[in-house]
LOKOLLO-922763 format. One record per residue (C-alpha): residue number from 1; x, y, z. Coordinates in steps of 0.1 Angstrom, whole numbers, plus 5000, padded with zeros to 4 digits. Example, Ala and Ser with C-alpha at 12.3 -4.5 7.8 and 13.67 -1.06 7.14 Angstrom:
BEGIN
 resi east north   up
    1 5123  4955 5078
    2 5137  4989 5071
***
This chain:
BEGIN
 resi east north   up
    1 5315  1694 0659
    2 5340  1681 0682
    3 5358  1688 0714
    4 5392  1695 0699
    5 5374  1722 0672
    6 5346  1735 0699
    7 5371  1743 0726
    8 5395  1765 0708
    9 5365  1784 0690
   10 5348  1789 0724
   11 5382  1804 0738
   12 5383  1824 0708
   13 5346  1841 0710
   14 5357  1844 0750
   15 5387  1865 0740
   16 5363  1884 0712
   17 5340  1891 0743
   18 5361  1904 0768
   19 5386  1926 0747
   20 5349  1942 0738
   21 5338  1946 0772
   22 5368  1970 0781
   23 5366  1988 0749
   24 5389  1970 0724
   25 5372  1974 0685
   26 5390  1946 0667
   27 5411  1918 0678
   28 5424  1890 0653
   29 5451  1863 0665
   30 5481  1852 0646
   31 5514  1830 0654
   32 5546  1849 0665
   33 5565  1835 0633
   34 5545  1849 0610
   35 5561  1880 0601
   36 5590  1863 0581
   37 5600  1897 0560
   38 5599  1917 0594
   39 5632  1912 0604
   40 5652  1917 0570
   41 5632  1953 0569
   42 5644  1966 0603
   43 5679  1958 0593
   44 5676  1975 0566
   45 5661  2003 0583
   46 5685  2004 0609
   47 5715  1997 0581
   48 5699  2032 0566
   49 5706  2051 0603
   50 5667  2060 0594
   51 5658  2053 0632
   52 5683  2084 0641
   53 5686  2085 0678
   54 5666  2065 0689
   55 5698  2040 0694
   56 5673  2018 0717
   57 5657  2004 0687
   58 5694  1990 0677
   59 5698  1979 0711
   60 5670  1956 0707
   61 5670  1944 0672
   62 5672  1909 0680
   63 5643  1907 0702
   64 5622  1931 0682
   65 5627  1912 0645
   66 5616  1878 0664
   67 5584  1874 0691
   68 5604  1839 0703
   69 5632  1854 0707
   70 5615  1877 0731
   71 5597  1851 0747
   72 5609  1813 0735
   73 5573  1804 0750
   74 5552  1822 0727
   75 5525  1801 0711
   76 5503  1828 0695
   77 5497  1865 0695
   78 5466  1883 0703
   79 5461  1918 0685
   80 5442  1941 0702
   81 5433  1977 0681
   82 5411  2007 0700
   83 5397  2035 0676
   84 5414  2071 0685
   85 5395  2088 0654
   86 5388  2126 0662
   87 5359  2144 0660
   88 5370  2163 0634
   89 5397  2166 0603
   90 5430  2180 0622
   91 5443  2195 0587
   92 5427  2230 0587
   93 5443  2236 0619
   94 5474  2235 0604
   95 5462  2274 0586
   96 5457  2289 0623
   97 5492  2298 0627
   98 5486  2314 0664
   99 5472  2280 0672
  100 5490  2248 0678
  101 5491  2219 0664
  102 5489  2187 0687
  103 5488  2150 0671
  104 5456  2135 0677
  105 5469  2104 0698
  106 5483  2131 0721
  107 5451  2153 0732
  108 5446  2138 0763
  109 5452  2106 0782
  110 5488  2085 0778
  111 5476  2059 0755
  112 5502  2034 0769
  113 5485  2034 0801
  114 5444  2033 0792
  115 5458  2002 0768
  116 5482  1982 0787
  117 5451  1984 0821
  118 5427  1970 0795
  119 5455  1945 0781
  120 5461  1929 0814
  121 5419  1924 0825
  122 5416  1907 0790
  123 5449  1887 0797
  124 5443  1880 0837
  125 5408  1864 0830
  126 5426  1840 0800
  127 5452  1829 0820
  128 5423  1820 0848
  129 5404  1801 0817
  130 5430  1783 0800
  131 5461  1784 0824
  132 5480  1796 0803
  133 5513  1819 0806
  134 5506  1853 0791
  135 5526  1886 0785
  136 5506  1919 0777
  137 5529  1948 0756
  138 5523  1979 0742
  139 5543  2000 0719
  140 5571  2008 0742
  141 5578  1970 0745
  142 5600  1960 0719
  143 5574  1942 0692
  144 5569  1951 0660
  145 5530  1953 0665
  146 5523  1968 0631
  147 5535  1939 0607
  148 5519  1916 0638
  149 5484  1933 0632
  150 5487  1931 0594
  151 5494  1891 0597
  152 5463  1889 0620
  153 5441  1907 0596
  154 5437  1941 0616
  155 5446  1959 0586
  156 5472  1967 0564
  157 5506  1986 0567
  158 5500  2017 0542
  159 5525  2035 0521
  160 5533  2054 0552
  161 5540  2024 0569
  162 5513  2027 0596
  163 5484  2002 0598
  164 5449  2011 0576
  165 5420  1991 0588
  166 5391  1994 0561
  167 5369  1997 0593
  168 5382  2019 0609
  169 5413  2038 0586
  170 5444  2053 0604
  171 5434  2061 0633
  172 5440  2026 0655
  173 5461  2022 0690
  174 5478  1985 0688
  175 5483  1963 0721
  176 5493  1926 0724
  177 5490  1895 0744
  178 5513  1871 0741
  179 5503  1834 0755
  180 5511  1800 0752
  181 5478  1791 0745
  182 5478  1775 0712
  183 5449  1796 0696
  184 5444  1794 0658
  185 5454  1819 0637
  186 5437  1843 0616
  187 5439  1855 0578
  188 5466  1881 0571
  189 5455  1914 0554
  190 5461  1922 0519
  191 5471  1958 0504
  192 5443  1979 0494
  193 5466  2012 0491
  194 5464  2005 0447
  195 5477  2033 0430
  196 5471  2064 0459
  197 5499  2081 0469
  198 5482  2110 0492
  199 5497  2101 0521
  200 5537  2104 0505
  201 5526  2136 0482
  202 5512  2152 0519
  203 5543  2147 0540
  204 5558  2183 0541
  205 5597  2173 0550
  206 5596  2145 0523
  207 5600  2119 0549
  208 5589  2087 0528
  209 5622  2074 0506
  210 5596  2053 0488
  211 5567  2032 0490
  212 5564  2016 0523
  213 5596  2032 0540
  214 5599  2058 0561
  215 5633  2077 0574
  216 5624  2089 0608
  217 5650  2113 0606
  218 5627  2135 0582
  219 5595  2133 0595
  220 5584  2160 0621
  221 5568  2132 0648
  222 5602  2118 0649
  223 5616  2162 0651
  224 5594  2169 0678
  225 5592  2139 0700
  226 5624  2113 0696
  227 5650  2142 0692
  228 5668  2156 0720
  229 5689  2187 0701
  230 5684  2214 0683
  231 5660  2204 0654
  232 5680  2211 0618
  233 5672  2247 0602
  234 5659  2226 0566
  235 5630  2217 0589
  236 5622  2240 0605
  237 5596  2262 0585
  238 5580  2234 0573
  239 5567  2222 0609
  240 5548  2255 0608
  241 5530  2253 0640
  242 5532  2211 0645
  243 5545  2211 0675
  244 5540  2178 0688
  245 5538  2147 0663
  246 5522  2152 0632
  247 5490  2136 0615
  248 5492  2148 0580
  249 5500  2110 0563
  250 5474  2096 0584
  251 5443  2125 0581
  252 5449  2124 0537
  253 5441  2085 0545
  254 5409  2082 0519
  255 5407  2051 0538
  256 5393  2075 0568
  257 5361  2079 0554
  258 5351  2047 0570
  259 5363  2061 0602
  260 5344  2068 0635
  261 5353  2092 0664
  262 5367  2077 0693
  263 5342  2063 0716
  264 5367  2057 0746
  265 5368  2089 0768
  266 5399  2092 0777
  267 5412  2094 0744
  268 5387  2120 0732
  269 5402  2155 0732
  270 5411  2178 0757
  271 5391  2210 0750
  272 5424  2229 0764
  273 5446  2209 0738
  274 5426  2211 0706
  275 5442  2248 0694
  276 5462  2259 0722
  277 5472  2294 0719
  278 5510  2297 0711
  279 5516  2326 0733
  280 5502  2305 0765
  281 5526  2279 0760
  282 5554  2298 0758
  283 5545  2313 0792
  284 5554  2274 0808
  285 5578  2271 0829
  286 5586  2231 0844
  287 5559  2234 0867
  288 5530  2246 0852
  289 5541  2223 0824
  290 5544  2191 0841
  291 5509  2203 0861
  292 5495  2210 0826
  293 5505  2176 0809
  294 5502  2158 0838
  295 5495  2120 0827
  296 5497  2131 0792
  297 5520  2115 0769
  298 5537  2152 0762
  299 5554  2150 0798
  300 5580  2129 0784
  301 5591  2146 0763
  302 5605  2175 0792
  303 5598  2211 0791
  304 5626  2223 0774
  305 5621  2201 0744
  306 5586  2210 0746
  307 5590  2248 0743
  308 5619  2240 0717
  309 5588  2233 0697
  310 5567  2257 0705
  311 5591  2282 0698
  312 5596  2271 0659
  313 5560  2276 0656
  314 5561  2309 0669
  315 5590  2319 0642
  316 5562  2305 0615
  317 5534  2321 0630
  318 5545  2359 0617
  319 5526  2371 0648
  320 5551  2399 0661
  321 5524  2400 0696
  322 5551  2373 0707
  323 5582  2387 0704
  324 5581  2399 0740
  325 5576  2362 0753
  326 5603  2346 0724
  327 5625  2376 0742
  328 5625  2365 0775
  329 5628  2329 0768
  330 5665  2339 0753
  331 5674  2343 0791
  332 5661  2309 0799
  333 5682  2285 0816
  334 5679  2255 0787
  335 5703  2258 0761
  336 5680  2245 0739
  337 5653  2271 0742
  338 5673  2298 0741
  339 5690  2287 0707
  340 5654  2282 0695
  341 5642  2318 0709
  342 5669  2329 0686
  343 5656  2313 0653
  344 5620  2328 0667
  345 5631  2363 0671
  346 5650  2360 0641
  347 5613  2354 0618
  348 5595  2378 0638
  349 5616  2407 0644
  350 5634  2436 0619
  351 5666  2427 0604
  352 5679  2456 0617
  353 5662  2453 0650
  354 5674  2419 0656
  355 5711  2426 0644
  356 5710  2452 0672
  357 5697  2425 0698
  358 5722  2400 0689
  359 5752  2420 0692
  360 5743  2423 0731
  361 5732  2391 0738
  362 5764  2375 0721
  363 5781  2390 0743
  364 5763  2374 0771
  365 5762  2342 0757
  366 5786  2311 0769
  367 5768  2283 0752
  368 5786  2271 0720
  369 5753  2260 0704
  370 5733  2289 0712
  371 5764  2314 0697
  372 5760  2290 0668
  373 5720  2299 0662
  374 5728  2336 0666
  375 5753  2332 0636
  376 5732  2310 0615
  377 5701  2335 0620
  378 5719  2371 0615
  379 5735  2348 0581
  380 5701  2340 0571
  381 5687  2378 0578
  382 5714  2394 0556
  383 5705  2367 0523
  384 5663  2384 0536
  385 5680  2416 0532
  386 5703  2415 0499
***
């Protein structure tokens, strides 16, 4: 063997050895042009408006269709996946409808920051090796890391368009390292979704437009995290007590059977997040929330958006025992959770009782929006009624 093959295979088994060592289950390495159908898809996408507000992702097309036109120095791309699997299937939760429903990635630590730590000690000690320029990114760095991990051989980007590894199914963080290291590259992934279809059939707001596309705009992780209003009445009873992200497409993964619980501690669940009780979220004001989700990736989202969700699962939950919370949360000072307190106390109340609320509190009310649930719910109680 000679120097020219030995060197770069010892520098690939030192990469293999480190990302191990800090908890990193697969890593593969593939060049930063080899994703060649990547950028006509997000046009498309974007073309489509399926990204809805999330206006940043138009705002960096350019960089985020191209990894050199990010970095012009980029010579290869190290993928980097970590298992997340849970412990157990997160579908029955979805019949305890006192319970919430937390995505899986979200039960305990930020994600970004246990990867990106473990991204920069892999990438620190390659630079020292090789002397070579790196840049580490996670998710909220704009790279496509999905179609990246596919062309490095992590896995394959399902139906749902998330990335199935047959080790390790759905349930995969994704990081990167960037470097000009010239490292070869590995065998892309082939499709091994064949004729299944569990993960489209599954999705409960009809989010998938076909095979292989999703519109964000539809599907409840984009409802409860990305959007900042008032989430549209045609979704809201079919969120049922999801109120942050949703794992339905990726738990129907057959895929999963391969899959292993998480062996990484900080992403193993919170006990206090695995079925919260509906009622003691609702009881959160900005405090105990940020205090509650402190360096959980939840905070971001903000109280009031928070509650916004927890609210809709309330009006799903048929459990009248919160009406007196749902009531006080109409005098809250966020528009937004007072309109949703509305919707609520309109599923969980008597028509009658209800009409009798509203007429006082419109009355009170100065917030256009808020008059606007008011009208929409008493419409919707006199169609129960007749």
């Amino acid at each position: 063997m000679g120097a020219a093959r030995a060197q770069p295979e010892r520098l690939r088994a030192f990469i293999e050895k480190e990302a191990r060592a800090v908890g990193f289950d697969v890593v593969a390495v593939t060049a930063p042009d080899a994703t060649p159908m990547a950028p006509a898809r997000l046009a498309h996408f974007l073309r489509e408006g399926r990204h809805g507000d999330m206006r940043w992702m138009e705002e960096t097309a350019i960089r985020r269709a191209r990894p050199r036109t990010l970095w012009p120095q980029v010579r290869s791309v190290i993928m980097l996946g970590m298992n997340y699997g849970p412990e157990e299937d997160p579908l029955p939760l979805l019949k305890r409808k006192d319970r919430a429903a937390i995505s899986v990635y979200a039960q305990n630590r930020d994600y970004h920051d246990v990867i990106k730590g473990r991204l920069k000690q892999i990438a620190g000690k390659l630079a020292a090796r090789c002397h070579a320029d790196v840049k580490v990114f996670v998710d909220t760095a704009p790279v496509m890391e999905k179609p990246l991990a596919e062309a490095a051989g992590l896995g394959w980007q399902g139906k749902h368009t998330n990335l199935v590894s047959r080790e390790l199914g759905s349930w995969l963080f994704l990081g990167s390292i960037f470097t000009t290291a010239e490292i070869p590259p590995d065998a892309p992934e082939t499709d091994h979704c064949g004729s299944c279809r569990a993960c489209l059939d599954i999705c409960p707001t009809d989010a998938f437009p076909a095979p292989y596309q999703l519109d964000a705009r539809r599907c409840i992780s984009y409802l409860t995290i990305e959007h900042k209003g008032q989430i549209p009445r045609e979704f809201r009873e079919k969120m049922g007590n999801r109120i942050y992200g949703c794992d339905d497409c990726l738990a129907v993964c057959p895929w999963n059977k391969f899959a292993q619980a998480a062996s990484e501690a900080k992403l193993k669940a919170r006990d206090d997040l695995r079925a919260p009780r509906l009622g003691d979220l609702l009881e959160l004001d900005d405090a105990a929330f940020r205090a509650f989700f402190s360096r959980s990736p939840i905070k971001r989202i903000g109280r009031d958006r928070f509650i916004r969700n927890v609210l809709i699962a309330a009006g799903n939950s048929g459990d009248a025992a919160l009406v007196p919370v749902c009531t006080r949360l109409l005098g809250d000072e966020s528009p937004l959770v007072r309109g949703m307190a509305v919707w609520a106390l309109s599923r969980l109340m008597d028509p009658q009782v209800f009409a009798a609320l509203a007429q006082r509190a419109q009355a009170e009310e100065a917030d256009e929006d808020v008059m606007a649930e008011w009208t929409g719910a008493l419409a919707e109680k006199r169609e129960v009624v007749h």
